[in-house]
NUDRENMAR-893351 format. One record per residue (C-alpha): residue in three letters; x, y, z. Coordinates in pm, 1 decimal. Each point is the difference from the previous one (the first is absolute). Layout:
BEGIN
REC  residuo        c1        c2        c3
REC      ALA         X         Y         Z
...
END
This chain:
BEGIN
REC  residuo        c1        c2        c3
REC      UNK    2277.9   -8417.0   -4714.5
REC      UNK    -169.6    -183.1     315.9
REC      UNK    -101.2     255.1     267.3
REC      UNK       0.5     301.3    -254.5
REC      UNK    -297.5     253.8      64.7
REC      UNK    -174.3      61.5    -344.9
REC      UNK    -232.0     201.4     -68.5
REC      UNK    -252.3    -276.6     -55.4
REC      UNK      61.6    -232.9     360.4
REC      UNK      85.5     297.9     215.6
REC      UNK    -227.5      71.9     312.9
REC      UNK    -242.4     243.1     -39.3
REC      UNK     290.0     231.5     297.5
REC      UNK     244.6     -88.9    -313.9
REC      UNK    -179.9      87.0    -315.0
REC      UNK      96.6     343.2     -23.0
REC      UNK     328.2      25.9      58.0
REC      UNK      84.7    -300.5    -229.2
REC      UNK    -190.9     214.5    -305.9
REC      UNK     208.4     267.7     109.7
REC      UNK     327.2    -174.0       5.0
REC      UNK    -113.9     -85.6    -387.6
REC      UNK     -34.5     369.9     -33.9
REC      UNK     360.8     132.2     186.1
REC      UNK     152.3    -318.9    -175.2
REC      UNK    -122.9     138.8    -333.4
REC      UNK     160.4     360.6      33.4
REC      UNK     314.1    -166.9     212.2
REC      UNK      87.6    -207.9    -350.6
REC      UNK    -112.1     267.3    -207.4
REC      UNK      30.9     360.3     115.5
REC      UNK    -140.6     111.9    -303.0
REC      UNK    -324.5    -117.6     108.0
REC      UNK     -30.2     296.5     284.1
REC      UNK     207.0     263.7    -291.7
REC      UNK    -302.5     -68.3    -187.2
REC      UNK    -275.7      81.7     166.8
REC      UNK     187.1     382.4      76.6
REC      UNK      72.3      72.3    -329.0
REC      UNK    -367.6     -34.2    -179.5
REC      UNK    -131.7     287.8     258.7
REC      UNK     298.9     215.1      -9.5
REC      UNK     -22.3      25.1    -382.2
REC      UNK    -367.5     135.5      51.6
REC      UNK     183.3     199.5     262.9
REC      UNK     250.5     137.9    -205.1
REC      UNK    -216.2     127.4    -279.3
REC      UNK    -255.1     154.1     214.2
REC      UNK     274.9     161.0     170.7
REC      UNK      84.7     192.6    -320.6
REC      UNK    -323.8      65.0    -152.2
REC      UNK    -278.9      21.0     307.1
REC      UNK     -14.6     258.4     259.7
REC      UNK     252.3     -24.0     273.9
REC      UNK    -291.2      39.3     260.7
REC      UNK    -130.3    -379.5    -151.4
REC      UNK     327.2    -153.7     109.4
REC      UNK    -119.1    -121.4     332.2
REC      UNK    -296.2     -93.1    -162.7
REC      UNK     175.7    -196.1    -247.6
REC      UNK     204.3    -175.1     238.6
REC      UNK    -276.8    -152.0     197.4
REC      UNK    -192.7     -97.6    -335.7
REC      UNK     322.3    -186.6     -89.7
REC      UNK     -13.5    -173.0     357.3
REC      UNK    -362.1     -96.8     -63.2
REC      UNK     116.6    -102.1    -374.9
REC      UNK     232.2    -260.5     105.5
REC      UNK    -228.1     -94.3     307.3
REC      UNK    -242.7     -92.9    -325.1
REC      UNK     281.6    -140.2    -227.4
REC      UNK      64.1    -323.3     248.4
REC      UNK    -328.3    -114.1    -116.2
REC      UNK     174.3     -46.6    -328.9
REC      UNK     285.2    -209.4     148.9
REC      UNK    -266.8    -214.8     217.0
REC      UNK    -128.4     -66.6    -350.3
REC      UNK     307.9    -100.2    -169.9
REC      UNK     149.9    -183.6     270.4
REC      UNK    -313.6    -230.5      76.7
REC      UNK     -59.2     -55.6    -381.5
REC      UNK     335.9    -111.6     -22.5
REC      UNK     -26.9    -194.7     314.1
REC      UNK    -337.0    -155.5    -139.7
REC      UNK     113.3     -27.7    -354.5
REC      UNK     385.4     -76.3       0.5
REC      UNK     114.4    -156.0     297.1
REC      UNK    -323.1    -207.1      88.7
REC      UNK      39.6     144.1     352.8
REC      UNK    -326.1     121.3      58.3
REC      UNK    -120.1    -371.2      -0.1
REC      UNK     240.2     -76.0     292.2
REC      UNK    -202.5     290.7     176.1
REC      UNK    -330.7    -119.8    -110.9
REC      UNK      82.6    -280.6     180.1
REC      UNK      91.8      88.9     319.2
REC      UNK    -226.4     141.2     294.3
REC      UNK     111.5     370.7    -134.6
REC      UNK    -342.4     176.3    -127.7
REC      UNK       1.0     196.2    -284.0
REC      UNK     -32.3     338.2     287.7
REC      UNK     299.8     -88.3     134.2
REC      UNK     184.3     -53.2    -288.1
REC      UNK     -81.9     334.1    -126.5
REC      UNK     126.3     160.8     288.5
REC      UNK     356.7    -185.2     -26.2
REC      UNK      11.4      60.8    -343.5
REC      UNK    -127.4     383.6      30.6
REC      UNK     280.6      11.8     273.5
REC      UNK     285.5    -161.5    -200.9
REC      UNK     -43.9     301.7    -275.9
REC      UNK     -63.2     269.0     308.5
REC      UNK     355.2     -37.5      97.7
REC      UNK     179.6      66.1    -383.5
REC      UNK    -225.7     358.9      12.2
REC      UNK      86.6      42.5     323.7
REC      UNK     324.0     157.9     -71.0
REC      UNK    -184.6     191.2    -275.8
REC      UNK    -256.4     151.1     276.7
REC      UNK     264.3      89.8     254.5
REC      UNK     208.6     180.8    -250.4
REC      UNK    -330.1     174.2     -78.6
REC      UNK    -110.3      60.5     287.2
REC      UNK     383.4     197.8     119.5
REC      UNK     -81.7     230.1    -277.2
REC      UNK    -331.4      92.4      70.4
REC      UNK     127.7      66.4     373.8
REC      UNK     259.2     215.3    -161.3
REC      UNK    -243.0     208.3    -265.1
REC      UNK    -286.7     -16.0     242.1
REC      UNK      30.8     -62.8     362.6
REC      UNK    -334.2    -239.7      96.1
REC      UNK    -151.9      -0.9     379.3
REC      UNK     -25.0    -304.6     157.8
REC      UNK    -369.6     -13.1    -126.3
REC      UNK      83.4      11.8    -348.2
REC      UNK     219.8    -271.6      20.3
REC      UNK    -244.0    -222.2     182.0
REC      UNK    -242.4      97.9    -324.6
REC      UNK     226.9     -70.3    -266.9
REC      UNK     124.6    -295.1     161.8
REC      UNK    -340.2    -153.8      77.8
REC      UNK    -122.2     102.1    -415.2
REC      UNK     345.4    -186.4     -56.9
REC      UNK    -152.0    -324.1     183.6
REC      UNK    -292.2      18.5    -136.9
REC      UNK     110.3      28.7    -411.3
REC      UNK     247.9    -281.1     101.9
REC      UNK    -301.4    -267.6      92.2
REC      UNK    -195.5     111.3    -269.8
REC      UNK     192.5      -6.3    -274.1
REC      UNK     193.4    -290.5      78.2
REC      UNK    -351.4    -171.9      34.4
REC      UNK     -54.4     142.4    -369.2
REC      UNK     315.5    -124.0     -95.8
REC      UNK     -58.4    -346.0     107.4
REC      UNK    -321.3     -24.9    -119.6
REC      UNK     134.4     104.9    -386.1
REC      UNK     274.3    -217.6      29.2
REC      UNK    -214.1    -298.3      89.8
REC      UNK    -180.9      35.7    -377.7
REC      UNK     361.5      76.3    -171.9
REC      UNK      31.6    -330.5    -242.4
REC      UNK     324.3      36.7    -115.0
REC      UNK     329.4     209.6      90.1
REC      UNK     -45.2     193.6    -277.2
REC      UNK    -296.4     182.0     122.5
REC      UNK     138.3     112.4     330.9
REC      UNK     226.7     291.6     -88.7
REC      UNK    -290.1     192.4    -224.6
REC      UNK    -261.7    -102.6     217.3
REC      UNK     147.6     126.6     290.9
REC      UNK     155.7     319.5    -148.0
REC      UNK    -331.1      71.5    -178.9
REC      UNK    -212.0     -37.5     325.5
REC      UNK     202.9     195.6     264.4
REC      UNK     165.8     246.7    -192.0
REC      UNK    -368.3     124.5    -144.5
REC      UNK    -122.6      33.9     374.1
REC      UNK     316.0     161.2     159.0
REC      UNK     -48.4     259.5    -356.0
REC      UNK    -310.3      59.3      51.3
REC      UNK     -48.9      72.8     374.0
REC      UNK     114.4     301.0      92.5
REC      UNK     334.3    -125.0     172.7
REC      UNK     292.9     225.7    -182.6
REC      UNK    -200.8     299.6     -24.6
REC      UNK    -367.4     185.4     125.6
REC      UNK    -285.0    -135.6    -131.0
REC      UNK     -98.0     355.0    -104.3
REC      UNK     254.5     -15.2    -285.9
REC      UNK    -234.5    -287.8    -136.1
REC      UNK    -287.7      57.4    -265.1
REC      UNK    -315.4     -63.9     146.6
REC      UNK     -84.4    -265.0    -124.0
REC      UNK     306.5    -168.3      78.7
REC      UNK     -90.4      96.3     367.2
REC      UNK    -293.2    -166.3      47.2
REC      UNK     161.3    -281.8    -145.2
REC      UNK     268.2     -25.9     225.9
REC      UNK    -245.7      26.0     332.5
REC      UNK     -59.3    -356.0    -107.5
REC      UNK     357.6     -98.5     137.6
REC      UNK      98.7     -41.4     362.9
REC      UNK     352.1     123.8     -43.9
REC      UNK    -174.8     362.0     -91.1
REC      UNK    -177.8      62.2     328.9
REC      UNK     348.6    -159.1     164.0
REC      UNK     180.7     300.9    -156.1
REC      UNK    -293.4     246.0      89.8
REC      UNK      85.4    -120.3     321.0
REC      UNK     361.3      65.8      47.7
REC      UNK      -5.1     301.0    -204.6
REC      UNK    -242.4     149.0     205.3
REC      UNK      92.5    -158.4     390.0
REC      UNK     380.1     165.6    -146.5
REC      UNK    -150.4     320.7    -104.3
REC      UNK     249.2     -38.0    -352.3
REC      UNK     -38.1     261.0    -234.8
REC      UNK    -235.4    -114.6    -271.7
REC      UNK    -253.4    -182.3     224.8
REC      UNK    -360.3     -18.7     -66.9
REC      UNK    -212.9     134.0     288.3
REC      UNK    -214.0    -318.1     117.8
REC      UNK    -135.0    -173.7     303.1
REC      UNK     291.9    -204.0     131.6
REC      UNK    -274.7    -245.1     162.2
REC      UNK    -152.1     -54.0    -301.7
REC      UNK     337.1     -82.6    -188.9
REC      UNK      80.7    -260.7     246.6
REC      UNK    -373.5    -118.8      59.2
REC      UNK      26.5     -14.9    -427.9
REC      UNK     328.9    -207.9      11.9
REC      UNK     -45.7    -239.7     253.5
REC      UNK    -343.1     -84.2    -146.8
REC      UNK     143.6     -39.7    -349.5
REC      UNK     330.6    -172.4      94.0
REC      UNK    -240.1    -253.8     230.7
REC      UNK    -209.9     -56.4    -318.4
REC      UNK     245.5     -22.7    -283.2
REC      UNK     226.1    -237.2     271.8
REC      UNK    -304.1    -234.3      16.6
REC      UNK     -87.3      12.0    -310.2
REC      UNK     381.9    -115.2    -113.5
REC      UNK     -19.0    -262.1     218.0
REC      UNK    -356.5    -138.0     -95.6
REC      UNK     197.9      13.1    -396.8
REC      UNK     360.1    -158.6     133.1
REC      UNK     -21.0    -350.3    -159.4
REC      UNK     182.1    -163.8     373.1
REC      UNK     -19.3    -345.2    -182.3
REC      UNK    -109.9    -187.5    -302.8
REC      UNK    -398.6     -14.4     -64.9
REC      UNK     -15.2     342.1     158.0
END
């Protein structure tokens, strides 16, 4: 329709809200889409409940947070393989003056807002189990930020080498589901072999749960140097953003 705001002609003031008016229009048409994105944590929730420690609860509860904080990386990926593959549409934002920075941001925001709900519900029952200080909210919330770029950035980048909608739901699954199991997000990395440890240093969403756990003082945390767990996260998140980016196939001949 003439004088519509897209995505792809709005002004760089517009850009953002018109990705997130794809994202509220999503969960406004299908309310499943925010249902969703609750129950996959809860069910690690639930079982953990009845088979962990009580004292992990908290713990638990903020490594679901950072879980689905991760998981929208998935969704980046399916929804801009589909876009790419399907619909055509990323050609129409090829086209445009939008850069391919800008365009993961409004797509990174248009998933935000489906796990929002998700985060908030979250985020009430950690309040509830665990009452956090102002500070610890700022951390979690920042570590939150942080995992959002980053893995939407990875998410991109993967779905930019998908060839066919086939690939997207095992790719995806495969990829983010083996790095929220392996860091240390649902429980304390003690409770990991060794080996497995040092493995999971490796991933930035580890030292972002060494970071909460330990700014929240939660039952279960690994003493550590709180400056070196965000010095460690910021440094990895910077480098495994750029180095999605430098892999994200923007255009043809890329």
């Amino acid at each position: 329709m003439a004088g519509t705001v897209t995505a792809s002609n709005a002004p760089g003031g517009a850009l953002l809200p018109a990705f997130g008016l794809i994202g509220w229009r999503w969960i406004s048409r299908n309310p499943a889409a925010a249902i969703a994105p609750i129950l996959l944590p809860f069910i690690f929730l639930y079982f953990l409940r009845l088979i962990s420690p009580p004292a992990y609860f908290p713990l638990e509860i903020v490594g679901a947070m950072l879980f689905t904080t991760q998981n929208i990386g998935n969704w980046v990926l399916g929804d801009s393989a589909t876009w790419r593959i399907e619909t055509r549409m990323q050609d129409l934002f090829v086209a445009s003056p939008l850069n391919k920075v800008r365009y993961l941001f409004g797509i990174a925001l248009s998933n935000l807002i489906p796990a929002a709900p998700a985060l908030i519900v979250l985020a009430v029952l950690l309040e509830l189990e665990y009452p956090v200080s102002p500070l610890g909210w700022a951390v979690l919330g920042s570590c939150i930020l942080v995992l959002w770029i980053l893995f939407s950035s990875i998410g991109i980048a993967i779905s930019s080498r998908v060839r066919s909608q086939r690939e997207i739901w095992p790719v995806g699954n495969l990829t983010f589901t083996f790095i929220g199991m392996l860091s240390p997000l649902y429980y304390p990395l003690t409770v990991l072999p060794p080996a497995w440890q040092a493995v999971s240093r490796f991933f930035p969403t580890t030292y972002a749960a060494l970071l909460v756990q330990g700014t929240l003082g939660l039952p279960g945390a690994v003493p550590s140097d709180p400056y070196l767990d965000a010095g460690l996260l910021v440094a990895l998140a910077v480098v495994g953003t750029a180095i999605a980016l430098r892999l994200y196939r923007w255009r043809d001949g890329d």
